[in-house]
C-alpha positions in Angstrom: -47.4 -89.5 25.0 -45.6 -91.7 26.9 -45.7 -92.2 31.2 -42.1 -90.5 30.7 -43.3 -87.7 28.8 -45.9 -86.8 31.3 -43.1 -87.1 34.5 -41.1 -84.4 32.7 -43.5 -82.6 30.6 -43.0 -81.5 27.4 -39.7 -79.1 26.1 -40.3 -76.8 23.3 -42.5 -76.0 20.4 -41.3 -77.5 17.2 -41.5 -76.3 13.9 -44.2 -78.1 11.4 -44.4 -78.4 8.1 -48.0 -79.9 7.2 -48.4 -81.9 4.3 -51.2 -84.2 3.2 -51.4 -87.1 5.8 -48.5 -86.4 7.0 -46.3 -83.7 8.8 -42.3 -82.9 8.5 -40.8 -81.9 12.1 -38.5 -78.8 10.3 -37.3 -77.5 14.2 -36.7 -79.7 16.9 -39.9 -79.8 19.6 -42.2 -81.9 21.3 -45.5 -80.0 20.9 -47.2 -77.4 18.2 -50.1 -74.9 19.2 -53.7 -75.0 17.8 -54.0 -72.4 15.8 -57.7 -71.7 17.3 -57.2 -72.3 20.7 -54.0 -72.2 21.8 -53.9 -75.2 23.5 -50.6 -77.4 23.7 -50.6 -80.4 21.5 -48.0 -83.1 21.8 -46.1 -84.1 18.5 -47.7 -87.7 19.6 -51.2 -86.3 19.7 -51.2 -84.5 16.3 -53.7 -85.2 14.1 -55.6 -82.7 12.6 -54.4 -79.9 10.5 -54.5 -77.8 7.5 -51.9 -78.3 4.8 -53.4 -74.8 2.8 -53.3 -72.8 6.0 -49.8 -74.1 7.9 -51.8 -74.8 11.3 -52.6 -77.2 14.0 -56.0 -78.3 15.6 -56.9 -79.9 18.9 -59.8 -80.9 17.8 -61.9 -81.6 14.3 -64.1 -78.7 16.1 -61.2 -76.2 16.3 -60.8 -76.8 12.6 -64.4 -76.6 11.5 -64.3 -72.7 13.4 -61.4 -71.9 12.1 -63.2 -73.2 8.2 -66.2 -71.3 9.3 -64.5 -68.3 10.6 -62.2 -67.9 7.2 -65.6 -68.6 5.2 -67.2 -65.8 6.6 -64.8 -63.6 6.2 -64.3 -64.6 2.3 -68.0 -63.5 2.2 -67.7 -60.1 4.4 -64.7 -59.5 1.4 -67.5 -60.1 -1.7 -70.4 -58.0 -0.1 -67.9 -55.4 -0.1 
């Protein structure tokens, strides 16, 4: 992100395709939402996320819960 970027903030969500090491803007946007968190993160910024699942990370943390998370809930399915 840019000094410009900062003065006037960012304009709309894009659309993402995610592929391996790289991502394909598919709708115009500056940013894309961690799928974990929520938080805003800037087209620029981007650079974690999971090509199986279609979703964004902030962080390598958000994308270890969200692993963990989907683990655990893979196992809650077998116990069954």
């Amino acid at each position: 992100m840019n000094r410009i970027d900062r003065f006037f903030g960012l304009k709309g969500e894009a659309r993402v395709r995610y592929l391996d090491g790289e991502y394909q803007v598919l709708g115009a946007g500056d940013f894309v939402r961690c799928a974990v968190t929520g938080e805003v993160i800037a087209l620029t910024e981007l650079k974690y996320w999971s090509v199986d699942r279609q979703e964004a990370y902030a962080t390598p943390a958000a994308a270890l819960q969200r692993h963990q998370e989907l683990m655990a809930q893979q196992v809650a399915k077998l116990a069954k």
